[in-house]
C-alpha positions in Angstrom: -303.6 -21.3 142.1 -302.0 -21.1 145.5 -300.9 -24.8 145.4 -298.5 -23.9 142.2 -297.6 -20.6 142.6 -296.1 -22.5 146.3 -294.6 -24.9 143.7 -293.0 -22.4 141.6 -291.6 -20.5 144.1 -289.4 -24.1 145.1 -288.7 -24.5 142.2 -287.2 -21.0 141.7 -285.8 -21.0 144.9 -284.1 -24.2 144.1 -282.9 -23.4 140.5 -284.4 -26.2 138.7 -284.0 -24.6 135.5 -285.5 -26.5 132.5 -281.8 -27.8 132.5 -281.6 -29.2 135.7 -284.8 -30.7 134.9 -283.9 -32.6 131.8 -280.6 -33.9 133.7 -282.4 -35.3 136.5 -284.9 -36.7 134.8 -282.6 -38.9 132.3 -280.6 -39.7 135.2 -283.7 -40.9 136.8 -284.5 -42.8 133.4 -281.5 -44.4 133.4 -281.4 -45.9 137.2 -285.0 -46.0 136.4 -283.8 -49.3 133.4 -282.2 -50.9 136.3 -285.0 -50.4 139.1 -288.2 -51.5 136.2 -285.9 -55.0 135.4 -285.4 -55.4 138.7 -289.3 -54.9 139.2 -290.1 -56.7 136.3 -288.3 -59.7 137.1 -289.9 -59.6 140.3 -293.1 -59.6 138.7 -292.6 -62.8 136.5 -291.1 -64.8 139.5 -294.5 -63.8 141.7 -296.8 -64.3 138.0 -295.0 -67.7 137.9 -296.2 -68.6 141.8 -299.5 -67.7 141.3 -300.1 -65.5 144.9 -303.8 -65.8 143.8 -305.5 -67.6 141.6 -308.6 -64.8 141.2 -306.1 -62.7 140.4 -302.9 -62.9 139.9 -301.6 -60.6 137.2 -302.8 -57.7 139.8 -301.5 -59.9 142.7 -298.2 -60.3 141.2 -297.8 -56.1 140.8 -298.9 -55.0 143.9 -296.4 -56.8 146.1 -293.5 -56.7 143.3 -294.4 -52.9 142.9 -293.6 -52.6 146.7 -290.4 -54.4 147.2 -289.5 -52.5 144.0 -290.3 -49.0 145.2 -288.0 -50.1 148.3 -285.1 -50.8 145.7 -286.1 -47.6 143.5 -286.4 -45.4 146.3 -282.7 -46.5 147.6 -281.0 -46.4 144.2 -282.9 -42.6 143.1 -281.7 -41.4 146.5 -278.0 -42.7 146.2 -277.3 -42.5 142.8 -280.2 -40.4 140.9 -280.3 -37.3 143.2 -277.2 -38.2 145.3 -279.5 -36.9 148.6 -278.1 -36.1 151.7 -281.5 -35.5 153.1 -282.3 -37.9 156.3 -282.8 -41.1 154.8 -285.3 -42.7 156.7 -287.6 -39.2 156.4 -286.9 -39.9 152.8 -288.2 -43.3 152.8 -290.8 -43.0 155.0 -291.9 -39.4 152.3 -291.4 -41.7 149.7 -293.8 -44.6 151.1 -296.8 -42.2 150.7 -295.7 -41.5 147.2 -295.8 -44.6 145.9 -298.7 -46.2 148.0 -300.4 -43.0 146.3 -299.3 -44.3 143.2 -299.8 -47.8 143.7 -303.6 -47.4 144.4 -303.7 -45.7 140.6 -301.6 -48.1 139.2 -303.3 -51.2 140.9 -306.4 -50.2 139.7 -305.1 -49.7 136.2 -303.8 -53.3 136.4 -307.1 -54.5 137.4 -309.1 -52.6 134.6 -306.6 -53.6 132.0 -306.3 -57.1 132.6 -309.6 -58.3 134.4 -311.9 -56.4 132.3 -310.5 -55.2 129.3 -308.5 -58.5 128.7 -304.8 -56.8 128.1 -302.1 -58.7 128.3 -300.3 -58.6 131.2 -297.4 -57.9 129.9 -298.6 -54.7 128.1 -300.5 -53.5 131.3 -297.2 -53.6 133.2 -295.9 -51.8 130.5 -298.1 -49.3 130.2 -298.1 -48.5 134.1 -294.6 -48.3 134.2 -293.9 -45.9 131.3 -297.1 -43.4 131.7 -296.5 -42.7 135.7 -292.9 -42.4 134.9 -292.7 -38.8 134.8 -295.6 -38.9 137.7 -293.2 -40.8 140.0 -290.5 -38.5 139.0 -291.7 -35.3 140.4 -292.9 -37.0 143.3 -290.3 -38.4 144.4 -287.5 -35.4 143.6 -290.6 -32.9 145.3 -291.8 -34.9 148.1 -289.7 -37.4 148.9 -286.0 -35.9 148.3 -287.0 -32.2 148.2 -283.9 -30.3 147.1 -284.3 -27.5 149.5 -284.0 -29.9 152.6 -280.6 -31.3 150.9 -278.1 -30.3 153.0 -275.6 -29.2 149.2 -278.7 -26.8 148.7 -279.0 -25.4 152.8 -275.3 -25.2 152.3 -275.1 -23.1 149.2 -277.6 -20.5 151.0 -276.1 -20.0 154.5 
């Protein structure tokens, strides 16, 4: 209980108000289009080389997922949540976020593909929509916390 009642607390401090919420995420969403084609397109140039043969569906989203969480993290910090929060903290926040992520979603890929015989296609799919919203709060809660943004410190002080 202590863990969310910290969580509430930011987030009342803060004023994300169900409001706030909804704009940020569909903001996310949208830069989110740009950030999944860029992914995905990175994804069927590294399916196409093959990085290995034993597997390389799995192979193909683990290193486009991490050269795409580079691009994503930029592009949500810039234009999603227009931070002014240290961007290299960010990043380096953000990193443990998405490995975190990418260790569920890898394994998900692997299960999927290797032993439930999915296509590829659908299991990319499905990791990127269900840890959407996932991602979402990790990133705006970890990575750009809104009470280190320097528009929020300002508004208090």
């Amino acid at each position: 209980m202590g863990l969310m009642s910290d969580f509430r607390t930011r987030v009342d401090d803060v004023g994300w108000s169900g409001r706030v919420i909804f704009n940020e995420f569909m903001k996310f969403n949208i830069v989110g289009c740009f950030n999944s084609a860029f992914a995905f397109l990175l994804y069927l140039m590294l399916y196409q080389i093959n990085l290995w043969d034993a597997h390389t569906a799995v192979a193909a989203w683990v290193v486009s997922s991490i050269i795409g969480n580079i691009e994503a993290h930029f592009m949500h910090y810039r234009f999603t949540f227009k931070s002014t929060f240290r961007y290299a903290q960010s990043l380096n926040r953000a990193f443990w976020c998405y490995t975190s992520l990418l260790v569920v979603t890898t394994t998900m890929e692997y299960i999927m593909i290797e032993l439930w015989a999915i296509n590829h296609y659908l299991a990319w799919l499905f990791n990127t929509c269900v840890f959407g919203f996932l991602n979402f709060v990790l990133i705006r809660w970890l990575a750009l916390p809104p009470e280190l943004d320097e528009k929020f410190l300002n508004s208090v002080t």
